[in-house]
Backbone as CSV, one residue per row, in Angstrom:
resi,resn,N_x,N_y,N_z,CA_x,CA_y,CA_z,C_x,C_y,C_z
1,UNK,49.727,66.217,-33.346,49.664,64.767,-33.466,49.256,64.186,-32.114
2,UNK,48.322,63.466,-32.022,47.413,62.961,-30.611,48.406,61.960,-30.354
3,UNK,48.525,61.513,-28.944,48.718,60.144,-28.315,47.731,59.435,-28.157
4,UNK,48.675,58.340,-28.702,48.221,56.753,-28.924,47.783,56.276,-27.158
5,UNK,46.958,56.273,-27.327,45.999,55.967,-25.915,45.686,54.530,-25.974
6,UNK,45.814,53.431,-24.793,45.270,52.217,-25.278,43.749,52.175,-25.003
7,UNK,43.296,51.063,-25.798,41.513,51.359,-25.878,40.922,51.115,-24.199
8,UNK,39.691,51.870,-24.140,39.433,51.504,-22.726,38.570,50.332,-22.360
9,UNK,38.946,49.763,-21.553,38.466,48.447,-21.561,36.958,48.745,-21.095
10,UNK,35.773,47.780,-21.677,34.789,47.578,-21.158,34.510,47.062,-19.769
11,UNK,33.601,47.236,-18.692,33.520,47.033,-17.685,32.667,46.031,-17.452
12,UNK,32.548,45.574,-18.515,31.537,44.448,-18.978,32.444,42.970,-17.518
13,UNK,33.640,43.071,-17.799,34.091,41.937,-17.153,34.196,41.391,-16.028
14,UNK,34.364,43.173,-15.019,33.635,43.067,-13.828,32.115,42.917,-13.700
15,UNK,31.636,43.059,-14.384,30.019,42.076,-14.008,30.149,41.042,-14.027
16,UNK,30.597,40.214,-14.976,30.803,38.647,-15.530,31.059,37.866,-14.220
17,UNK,32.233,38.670,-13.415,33.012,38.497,-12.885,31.837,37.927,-11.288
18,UNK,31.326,39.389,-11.035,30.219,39.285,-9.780,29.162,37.889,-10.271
19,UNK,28.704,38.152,-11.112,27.408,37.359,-11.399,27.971,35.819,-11.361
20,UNK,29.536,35.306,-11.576,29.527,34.091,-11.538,29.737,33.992,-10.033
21,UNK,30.605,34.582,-9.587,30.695,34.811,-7.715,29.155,34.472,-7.094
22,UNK,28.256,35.574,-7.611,27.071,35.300,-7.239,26.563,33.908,-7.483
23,UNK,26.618,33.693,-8.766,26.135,32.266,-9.058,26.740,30.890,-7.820
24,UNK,28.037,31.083,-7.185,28.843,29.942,-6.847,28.318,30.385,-5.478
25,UNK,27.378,31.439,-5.317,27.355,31.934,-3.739,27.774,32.587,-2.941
26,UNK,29.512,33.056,-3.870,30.348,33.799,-2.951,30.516,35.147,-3.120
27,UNK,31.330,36.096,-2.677,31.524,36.902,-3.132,32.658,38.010,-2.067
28,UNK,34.008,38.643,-2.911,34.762,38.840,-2.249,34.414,39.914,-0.943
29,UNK,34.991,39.604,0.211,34.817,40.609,1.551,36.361,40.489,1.913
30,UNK,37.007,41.730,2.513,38.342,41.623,2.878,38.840,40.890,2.123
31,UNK,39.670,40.208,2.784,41.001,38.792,2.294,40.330,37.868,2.000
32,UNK,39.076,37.568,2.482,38.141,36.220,2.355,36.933,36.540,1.609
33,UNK,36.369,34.660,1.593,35.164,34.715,0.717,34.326,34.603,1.898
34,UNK,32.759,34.877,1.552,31.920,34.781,2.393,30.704,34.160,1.834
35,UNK,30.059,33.004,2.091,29.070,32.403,1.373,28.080,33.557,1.744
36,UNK,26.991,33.523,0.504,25.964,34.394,0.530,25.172,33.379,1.004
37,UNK,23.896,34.515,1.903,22.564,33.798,2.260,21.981,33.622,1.454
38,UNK,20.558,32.996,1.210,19.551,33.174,0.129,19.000,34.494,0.357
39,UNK,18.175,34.319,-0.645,17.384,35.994,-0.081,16.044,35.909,0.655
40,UNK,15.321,34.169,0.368,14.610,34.052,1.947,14.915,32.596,2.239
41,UNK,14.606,32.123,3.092,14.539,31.059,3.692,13.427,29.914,2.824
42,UNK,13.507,28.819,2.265,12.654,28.013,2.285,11.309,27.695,2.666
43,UNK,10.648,28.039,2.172,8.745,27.517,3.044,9.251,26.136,3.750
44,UNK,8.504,26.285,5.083,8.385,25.018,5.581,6.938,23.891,4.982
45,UNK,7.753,22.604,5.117,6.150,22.133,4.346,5.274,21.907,5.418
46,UNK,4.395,21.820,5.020,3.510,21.943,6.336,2.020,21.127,5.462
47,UNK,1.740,20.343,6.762,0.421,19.445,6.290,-0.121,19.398,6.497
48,UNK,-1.209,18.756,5.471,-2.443,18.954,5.246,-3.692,17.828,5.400
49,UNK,-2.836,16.922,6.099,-4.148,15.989,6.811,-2.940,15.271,7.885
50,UNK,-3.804,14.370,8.446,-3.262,13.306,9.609,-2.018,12.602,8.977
51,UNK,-2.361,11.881,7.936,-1.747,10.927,6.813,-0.048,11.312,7.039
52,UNK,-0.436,12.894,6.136,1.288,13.722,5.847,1.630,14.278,7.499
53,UNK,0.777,14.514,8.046,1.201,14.603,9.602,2.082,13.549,10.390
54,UNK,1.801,12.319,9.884,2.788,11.132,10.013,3.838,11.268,9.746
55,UNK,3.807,11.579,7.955,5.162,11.510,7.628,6.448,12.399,8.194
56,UNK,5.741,13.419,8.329,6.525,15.111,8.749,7.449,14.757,9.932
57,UNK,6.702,13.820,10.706,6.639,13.691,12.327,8.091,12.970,12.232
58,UNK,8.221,12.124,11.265,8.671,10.738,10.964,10.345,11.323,10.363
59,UNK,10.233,12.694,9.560,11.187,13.106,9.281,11.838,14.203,10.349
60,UNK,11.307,14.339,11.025,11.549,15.289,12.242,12.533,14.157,13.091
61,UNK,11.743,13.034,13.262,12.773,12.482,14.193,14.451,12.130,13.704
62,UNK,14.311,12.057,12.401,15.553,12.236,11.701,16.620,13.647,11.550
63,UNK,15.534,14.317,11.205,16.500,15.814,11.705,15.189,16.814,12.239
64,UNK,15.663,17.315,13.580,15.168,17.626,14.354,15.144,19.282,13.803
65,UNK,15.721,19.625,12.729,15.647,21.084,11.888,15.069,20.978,10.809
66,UNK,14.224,20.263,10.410,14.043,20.212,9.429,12.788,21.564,9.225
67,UNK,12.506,21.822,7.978,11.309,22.680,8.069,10.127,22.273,7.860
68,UNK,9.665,22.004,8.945,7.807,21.172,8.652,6.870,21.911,9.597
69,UNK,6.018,22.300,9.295,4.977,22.661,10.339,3.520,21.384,10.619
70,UNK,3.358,21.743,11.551,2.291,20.485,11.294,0.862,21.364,12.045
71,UNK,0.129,21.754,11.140,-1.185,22.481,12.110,-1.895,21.323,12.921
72,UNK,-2.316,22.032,14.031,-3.063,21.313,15.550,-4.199,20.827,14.849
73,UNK,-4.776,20.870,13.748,-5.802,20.087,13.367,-5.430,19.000,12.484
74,UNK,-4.014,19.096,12.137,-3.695,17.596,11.885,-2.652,17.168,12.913
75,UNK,-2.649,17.128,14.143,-1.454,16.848,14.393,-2.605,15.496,15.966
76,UNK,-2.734,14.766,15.193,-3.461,13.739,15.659,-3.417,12.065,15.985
77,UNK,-3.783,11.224,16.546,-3.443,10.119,16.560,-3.768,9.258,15.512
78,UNK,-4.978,9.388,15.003,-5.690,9.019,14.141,-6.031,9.770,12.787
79,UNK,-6.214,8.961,11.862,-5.713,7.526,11.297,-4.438,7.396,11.755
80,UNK,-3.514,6.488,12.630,-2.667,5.820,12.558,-1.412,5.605,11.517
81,UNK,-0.264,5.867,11.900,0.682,5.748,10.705,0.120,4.572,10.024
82,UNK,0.319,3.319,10.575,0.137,2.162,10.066,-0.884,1.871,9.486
83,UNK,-2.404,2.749,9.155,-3.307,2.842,8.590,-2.896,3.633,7.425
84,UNK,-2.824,4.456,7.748,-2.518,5.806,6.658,-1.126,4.921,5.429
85,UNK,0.078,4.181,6.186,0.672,3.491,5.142,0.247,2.093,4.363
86,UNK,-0.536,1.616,4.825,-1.163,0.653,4.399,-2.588,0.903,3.287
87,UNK,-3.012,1.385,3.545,-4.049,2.417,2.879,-3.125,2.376,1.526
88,UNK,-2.209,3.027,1.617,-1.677,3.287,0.235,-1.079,1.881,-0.374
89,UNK,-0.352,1.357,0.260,0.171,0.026,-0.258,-0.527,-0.738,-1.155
90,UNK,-2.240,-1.009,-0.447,-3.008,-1.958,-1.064,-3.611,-1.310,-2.234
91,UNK,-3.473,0.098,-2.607,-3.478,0.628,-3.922,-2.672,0.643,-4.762
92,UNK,-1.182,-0.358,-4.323,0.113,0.236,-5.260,-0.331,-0.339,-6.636
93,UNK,-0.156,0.259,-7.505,-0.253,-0.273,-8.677,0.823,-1.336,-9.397
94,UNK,2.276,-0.897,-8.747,3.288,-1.775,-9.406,3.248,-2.725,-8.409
95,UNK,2.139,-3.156,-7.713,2.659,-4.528,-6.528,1.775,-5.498,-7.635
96,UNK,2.139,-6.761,-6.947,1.121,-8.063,-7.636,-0.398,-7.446,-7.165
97,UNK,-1.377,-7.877,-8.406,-2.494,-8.026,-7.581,-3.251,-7.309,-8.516
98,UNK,-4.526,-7.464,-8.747,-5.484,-6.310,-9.330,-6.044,-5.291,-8.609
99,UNK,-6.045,-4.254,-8.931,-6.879,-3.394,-7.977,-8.137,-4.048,-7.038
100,UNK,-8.646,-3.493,-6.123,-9.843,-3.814,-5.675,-11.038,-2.034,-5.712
101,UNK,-11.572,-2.396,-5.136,-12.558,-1.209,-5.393,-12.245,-0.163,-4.067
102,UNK,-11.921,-1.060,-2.864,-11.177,-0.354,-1.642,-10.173,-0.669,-1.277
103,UNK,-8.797,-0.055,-0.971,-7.811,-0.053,-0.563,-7.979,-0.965,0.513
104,UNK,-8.338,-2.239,0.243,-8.207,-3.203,2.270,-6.470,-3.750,2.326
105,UNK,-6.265,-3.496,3.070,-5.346,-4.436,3.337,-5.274,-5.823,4.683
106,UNK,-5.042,-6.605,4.368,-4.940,-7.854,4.988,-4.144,-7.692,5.455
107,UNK,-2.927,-7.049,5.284,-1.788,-7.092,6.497,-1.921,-6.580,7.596
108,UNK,-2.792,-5.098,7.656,-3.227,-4.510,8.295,-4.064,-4.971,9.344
109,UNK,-5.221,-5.338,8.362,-6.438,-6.241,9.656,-6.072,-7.321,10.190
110,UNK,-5.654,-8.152,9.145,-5.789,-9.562,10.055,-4.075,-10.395,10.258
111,UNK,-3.045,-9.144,9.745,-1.427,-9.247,10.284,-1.555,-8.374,11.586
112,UNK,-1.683,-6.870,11.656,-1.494,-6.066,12.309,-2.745,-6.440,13.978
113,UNK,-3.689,-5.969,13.188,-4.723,-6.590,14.132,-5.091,-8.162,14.609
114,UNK,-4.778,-9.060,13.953,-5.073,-10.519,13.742,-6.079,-10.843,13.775
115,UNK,-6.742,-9.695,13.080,-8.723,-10.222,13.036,-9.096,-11.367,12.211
116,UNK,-9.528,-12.809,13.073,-9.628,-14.233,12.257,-10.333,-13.934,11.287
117,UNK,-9.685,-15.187,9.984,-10.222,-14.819,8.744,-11.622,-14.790,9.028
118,UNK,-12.285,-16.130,9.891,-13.799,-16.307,9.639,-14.282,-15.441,10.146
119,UNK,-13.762,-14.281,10.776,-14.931,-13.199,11.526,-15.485,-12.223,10.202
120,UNK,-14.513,-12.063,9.174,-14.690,-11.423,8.144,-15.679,-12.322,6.795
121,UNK,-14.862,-13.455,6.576,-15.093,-14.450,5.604,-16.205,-15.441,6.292
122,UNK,-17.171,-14.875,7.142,-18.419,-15.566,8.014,-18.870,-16.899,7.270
123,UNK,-19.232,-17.919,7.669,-19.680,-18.810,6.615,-19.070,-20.337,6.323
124,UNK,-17.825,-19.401,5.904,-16.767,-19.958,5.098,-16.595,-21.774,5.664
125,UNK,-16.804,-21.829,6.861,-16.612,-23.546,7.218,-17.870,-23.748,7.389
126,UNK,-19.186,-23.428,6.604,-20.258,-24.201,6.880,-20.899,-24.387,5.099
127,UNK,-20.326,-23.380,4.456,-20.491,-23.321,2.683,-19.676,-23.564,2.063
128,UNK,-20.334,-24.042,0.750,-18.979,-24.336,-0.257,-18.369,-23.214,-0.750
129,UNK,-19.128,-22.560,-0.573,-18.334,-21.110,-1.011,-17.968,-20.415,-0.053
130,UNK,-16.915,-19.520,-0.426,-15.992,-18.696,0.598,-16.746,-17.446,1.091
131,UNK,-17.230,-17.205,2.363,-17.687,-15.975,2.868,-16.987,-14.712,2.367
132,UNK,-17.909,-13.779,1.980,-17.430,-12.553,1.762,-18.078,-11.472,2.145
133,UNK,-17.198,-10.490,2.983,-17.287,-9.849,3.947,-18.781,-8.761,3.607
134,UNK,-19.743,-8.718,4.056,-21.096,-7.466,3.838,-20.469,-5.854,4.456
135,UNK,-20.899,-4.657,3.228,-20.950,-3.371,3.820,-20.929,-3.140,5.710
136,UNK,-22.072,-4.331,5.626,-22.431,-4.107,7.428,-21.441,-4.506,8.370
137,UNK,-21.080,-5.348,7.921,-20.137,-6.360,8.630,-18.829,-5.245,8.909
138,UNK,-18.255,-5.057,8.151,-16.977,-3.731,7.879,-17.840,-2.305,8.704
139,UNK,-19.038,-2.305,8.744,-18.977,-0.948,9.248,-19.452,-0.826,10.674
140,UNK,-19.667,-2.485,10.946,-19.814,-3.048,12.303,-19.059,-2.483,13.340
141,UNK,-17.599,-1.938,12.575,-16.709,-1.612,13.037,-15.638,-0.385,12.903
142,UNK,-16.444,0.283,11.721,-15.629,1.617,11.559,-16.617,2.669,11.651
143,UNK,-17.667,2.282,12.169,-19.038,3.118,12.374,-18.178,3.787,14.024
144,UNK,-17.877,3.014,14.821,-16.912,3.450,16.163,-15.604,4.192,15.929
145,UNK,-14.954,4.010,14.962,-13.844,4.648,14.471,-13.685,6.010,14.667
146,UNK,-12.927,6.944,14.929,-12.894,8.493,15.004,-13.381,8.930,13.672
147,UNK,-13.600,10.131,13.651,-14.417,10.805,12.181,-13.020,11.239,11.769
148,UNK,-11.888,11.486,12.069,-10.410,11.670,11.455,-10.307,10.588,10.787
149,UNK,-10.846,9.298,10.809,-10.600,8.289,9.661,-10.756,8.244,8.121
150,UNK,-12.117,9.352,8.874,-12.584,9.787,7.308,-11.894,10.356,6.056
151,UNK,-10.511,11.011,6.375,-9.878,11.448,5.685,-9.306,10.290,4.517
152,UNK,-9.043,9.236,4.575,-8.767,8.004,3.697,-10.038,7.715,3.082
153,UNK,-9.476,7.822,1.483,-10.512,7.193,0.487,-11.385,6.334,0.760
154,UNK,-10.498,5.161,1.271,-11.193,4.133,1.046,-12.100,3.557,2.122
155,UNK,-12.098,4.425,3.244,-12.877,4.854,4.482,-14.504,5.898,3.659
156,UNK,-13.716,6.749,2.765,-15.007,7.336,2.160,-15.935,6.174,1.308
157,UNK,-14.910,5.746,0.504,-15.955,4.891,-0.292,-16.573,3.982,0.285
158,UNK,-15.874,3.096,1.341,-17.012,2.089,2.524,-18.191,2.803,2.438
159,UNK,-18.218,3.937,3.061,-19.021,4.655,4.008,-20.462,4.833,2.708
160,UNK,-19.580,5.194,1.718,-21.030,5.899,0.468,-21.424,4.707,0.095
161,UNK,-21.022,3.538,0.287,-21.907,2.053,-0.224,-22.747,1.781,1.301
162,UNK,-22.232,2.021,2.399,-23.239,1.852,3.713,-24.257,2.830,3.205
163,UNK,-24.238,4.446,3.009,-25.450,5.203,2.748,-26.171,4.673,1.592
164,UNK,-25.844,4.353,0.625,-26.402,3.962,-0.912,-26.917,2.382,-0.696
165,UNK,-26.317,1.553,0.687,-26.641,0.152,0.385,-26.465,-0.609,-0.613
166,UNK,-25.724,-0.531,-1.200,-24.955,-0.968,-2.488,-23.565,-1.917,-1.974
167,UNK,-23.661,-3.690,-2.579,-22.621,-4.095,-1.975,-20.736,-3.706,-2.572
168,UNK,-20.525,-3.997,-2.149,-18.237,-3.968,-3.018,-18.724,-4.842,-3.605
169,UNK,-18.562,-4.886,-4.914,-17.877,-5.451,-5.978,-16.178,-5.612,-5.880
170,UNK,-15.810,-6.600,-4.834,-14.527,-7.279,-5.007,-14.003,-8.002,-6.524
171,UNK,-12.979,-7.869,-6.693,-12.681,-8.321,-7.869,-11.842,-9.813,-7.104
172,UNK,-12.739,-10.879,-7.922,-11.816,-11.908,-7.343,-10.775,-12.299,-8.024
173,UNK,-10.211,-13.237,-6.834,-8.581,-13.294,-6.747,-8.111,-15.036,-7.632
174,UNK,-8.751,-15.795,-6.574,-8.790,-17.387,-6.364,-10.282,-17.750,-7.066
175,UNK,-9.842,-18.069,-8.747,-11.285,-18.651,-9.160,-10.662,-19.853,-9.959
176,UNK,-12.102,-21.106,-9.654,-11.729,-22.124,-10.549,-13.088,-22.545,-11.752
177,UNK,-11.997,-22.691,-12.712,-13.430,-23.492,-13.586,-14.826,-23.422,-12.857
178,UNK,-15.796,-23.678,-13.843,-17.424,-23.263,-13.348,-17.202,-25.400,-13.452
179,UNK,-16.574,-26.566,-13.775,-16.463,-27.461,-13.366,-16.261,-28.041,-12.678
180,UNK,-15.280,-27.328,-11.839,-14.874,-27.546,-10.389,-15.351,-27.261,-9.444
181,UNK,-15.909,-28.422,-8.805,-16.535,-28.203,-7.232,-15.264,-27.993,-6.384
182,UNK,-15.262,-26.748,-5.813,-13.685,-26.698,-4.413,-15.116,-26.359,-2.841
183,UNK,-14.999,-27.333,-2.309,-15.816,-26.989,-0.834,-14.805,-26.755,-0.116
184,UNK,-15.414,-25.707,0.415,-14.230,-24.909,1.322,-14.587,-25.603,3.063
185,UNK,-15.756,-25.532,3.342,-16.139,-26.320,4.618,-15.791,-27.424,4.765
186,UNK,-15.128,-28.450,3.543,-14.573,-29.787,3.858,-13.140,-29.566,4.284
187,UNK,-12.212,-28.817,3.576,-10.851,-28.200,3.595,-10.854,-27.556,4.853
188,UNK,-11.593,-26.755,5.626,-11.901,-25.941,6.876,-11.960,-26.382,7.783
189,UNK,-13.007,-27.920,7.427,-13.482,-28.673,8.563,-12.102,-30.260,8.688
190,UNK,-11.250,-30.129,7.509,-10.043,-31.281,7.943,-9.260,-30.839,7.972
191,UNK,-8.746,-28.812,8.808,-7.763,-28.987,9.131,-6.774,-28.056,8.301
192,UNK,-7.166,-27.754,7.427,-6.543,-26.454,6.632,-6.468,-25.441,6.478
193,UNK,-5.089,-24.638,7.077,-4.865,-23.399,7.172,-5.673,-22.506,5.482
194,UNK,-6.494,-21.173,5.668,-6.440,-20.872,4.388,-5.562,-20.426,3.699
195,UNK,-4.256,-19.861,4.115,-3.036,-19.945,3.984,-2.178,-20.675,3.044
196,UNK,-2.817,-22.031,3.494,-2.573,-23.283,2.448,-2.799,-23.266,0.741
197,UNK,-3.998,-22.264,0.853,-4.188,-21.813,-0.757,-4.030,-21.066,-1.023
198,UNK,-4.356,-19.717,-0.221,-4.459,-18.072,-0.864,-2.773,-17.577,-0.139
199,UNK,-2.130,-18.270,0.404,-0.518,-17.520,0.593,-0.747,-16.700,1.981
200,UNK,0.223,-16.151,2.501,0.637,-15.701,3.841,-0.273,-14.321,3.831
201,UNK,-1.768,-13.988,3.412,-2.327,-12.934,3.366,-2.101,-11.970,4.593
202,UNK,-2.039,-12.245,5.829,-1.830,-12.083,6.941,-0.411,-11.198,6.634
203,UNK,0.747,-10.849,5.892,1.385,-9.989,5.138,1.276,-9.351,4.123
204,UNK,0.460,-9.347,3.331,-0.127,-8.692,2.239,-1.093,-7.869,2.521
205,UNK,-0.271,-6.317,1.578,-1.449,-5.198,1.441,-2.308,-5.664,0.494
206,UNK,-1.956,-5.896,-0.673,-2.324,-6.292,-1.729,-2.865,-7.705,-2.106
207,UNK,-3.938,-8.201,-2.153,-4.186,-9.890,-2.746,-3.561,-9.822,-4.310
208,UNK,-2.699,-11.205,-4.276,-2.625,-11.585,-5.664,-2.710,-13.226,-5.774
209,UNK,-2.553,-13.789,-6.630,-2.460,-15.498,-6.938,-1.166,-15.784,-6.269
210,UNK,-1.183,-16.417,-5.304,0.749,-16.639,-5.231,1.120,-17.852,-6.105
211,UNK,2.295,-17.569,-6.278,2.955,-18.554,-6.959,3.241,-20.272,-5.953
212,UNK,2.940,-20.987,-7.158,2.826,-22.655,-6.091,3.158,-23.384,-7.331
213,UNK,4.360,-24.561,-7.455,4.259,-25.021,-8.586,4.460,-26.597,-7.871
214,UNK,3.673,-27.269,-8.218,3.500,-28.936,-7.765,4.112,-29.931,-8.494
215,UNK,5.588,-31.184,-8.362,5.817,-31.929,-9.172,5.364,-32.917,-8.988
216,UNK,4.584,-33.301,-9.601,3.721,-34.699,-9.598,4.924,-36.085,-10.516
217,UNK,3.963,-37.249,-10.328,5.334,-38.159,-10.340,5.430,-38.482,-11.965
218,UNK,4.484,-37.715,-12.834,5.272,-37.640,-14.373,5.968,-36.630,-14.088
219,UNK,6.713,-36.105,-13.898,7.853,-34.881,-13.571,7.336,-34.029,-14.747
220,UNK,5.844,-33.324,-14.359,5.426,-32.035,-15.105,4.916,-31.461,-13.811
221,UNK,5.102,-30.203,-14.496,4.551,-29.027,-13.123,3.068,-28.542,-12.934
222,UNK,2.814,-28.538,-12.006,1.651,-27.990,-11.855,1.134,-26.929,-11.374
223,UNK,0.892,-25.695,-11.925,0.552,-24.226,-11.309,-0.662,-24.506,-10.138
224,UNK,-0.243,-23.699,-9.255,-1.680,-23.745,-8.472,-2.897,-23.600,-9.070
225,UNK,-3.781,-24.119,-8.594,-5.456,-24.043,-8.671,-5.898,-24.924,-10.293
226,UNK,-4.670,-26.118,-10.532,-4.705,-26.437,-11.691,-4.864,-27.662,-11.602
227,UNK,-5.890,-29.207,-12.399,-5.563,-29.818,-11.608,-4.821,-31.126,-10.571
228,UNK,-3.480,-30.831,-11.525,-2.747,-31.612,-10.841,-2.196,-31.228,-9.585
229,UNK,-2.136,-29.480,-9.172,-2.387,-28.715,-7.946,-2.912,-29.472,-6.947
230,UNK,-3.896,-29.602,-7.461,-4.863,-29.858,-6.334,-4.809,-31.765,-6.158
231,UNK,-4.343,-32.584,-7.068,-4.103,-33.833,-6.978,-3.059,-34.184,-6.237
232,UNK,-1.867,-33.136,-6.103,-0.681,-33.369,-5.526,-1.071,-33.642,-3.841
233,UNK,-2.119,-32.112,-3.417,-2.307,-32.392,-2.294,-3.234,-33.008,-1.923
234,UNK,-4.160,-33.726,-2.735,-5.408,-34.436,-2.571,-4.074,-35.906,-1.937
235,UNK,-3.093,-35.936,-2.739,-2.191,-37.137,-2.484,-1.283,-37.502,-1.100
236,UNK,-1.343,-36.423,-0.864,-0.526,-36.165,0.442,-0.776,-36.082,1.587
237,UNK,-2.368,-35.845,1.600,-3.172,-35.517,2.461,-4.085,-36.527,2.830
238,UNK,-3.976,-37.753,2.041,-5.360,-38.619,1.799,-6.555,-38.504,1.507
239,UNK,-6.840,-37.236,0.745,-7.737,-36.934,0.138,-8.128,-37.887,-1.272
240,UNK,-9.585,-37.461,-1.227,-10.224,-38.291,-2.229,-9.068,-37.814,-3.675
241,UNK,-9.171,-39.070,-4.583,-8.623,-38.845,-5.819,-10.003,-39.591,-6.774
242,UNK,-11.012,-39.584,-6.071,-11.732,-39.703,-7.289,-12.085,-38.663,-8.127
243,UNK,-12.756,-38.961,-9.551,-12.812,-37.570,-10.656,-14.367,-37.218,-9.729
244,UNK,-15.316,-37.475,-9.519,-16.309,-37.089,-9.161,-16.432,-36.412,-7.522
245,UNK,-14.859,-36.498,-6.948,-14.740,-35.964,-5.593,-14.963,-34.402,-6.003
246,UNK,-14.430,-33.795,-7.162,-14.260,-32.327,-7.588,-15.594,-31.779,-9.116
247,UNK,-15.770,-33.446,-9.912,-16.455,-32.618,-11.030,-18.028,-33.623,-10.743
248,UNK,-18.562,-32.691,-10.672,-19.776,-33.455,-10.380,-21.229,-32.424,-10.661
């Protein structure tokens, strides 16, 4: 008659056992636990133009371990953080504004730099219409620029309308009725910031309509570029209020 032997346990449980250890990182040594290493180290990121060379730089000064490499062919002055972030801004899609065909930003040029509107918008106080900037005019000035600029789009696309001679198609911003005469050289020439209409561009990556709402003295509102808009300050200003000052 055999003895009753108890069953032998599977060893199944000491695995269970390691693999969750492993999983949590640890695993028993002596009396203590000992966190496990990985089995390699992390890639450092490492970049791939001027642009992310900014950023890297930018997180380095935050932790001085971090893992970034930055190769000597991007590790440059140019493009400029403040180019390279602006660049992107005036493409954001969730900001106000419609796209344009090039990433410009106004905060950049004429906040950052304070390049006067009329050096760009040429004209503008001698026509009724608002100067708008020529291929030439823009490359008047990035033709001198380092060839590291080139790395930004919208530095490429300038550049292939200078070779092709083909002007930007800006998408405009500020339009009124094909009834409305707006002379900009009268507004220019008595004294008005352009500011006064198109908003604090001089902070903006992005152009959009800003918001302006006018209460005129029937207490209804008036959206900008609408035209009791423009009656409010025709009123304030001593501007003409005749109908033929604007439709003519």
């Amino acid at each position: 008659m055999g003895t009753d032997r108890p069953p032998r346990r599977s060893k199944s449980w000491i695995v269970s056992i390691w693999i969750a250890l492993s999983t949590l990182g640890l695993i028993t040594a002596g009396a203590g636990l000992v966190a496990l290493q990985p089995a390699s180290a992390d890639e450092p990121r490492v970049a791939t133009s001027v642009c992310e060379a900014h950023e890297l730089k930018a997180i380095l000064e935050q932790n001085p371990d971090a893992a970034v490499e930055i190769p000597a062919e991007f590790d440059k002055p140019f493009p400029s953080k403040a180019a390279c972030d602006s660049h992107v801004l005036a493409w954001d899609d969730l900001a106000e504004g419609p796209r344009q065909p090039i990433p410009f930003s106004h905060q950049h040029h004429a906040g950052e730099w304070e390049i006067d509107c009329m050096y760009c918008h040429q004209g503008t106080d001698r026509s009724q219409m608002a100067g708008v900037p020529s291929v030439e005019l823009c490359m008047g000035c990035h033709e001198h620029f380092p060839a590291e600029y080139d790395e930004l789009e919208g530095i490429q696309i300038l550049k292939k309308h200078w070779e092709e001679q083909t002007p930007i198609e800006w998408v405009q911003i500020h339009r009124n009725p094909e009834h409305v005469q707006f002379q900009h050289q009268a507004h220019v020439r008595a004294g008005f910031e352009c500011q006064d209409c198109h908003g604090p561009v001089q902070e903006m990556h992005k152009l959009y309509l800003v918001p302006d709402t006018q209460w005129w003295q029937y207490g209804l509102p008036a959206q900008k570029l609408e035209m009791g808009w423009c009656i409010m300050c025709h009123r304030e200003n001593g501007g003409p209020e005749d109908c033929y000052a604007c439709h003519y």
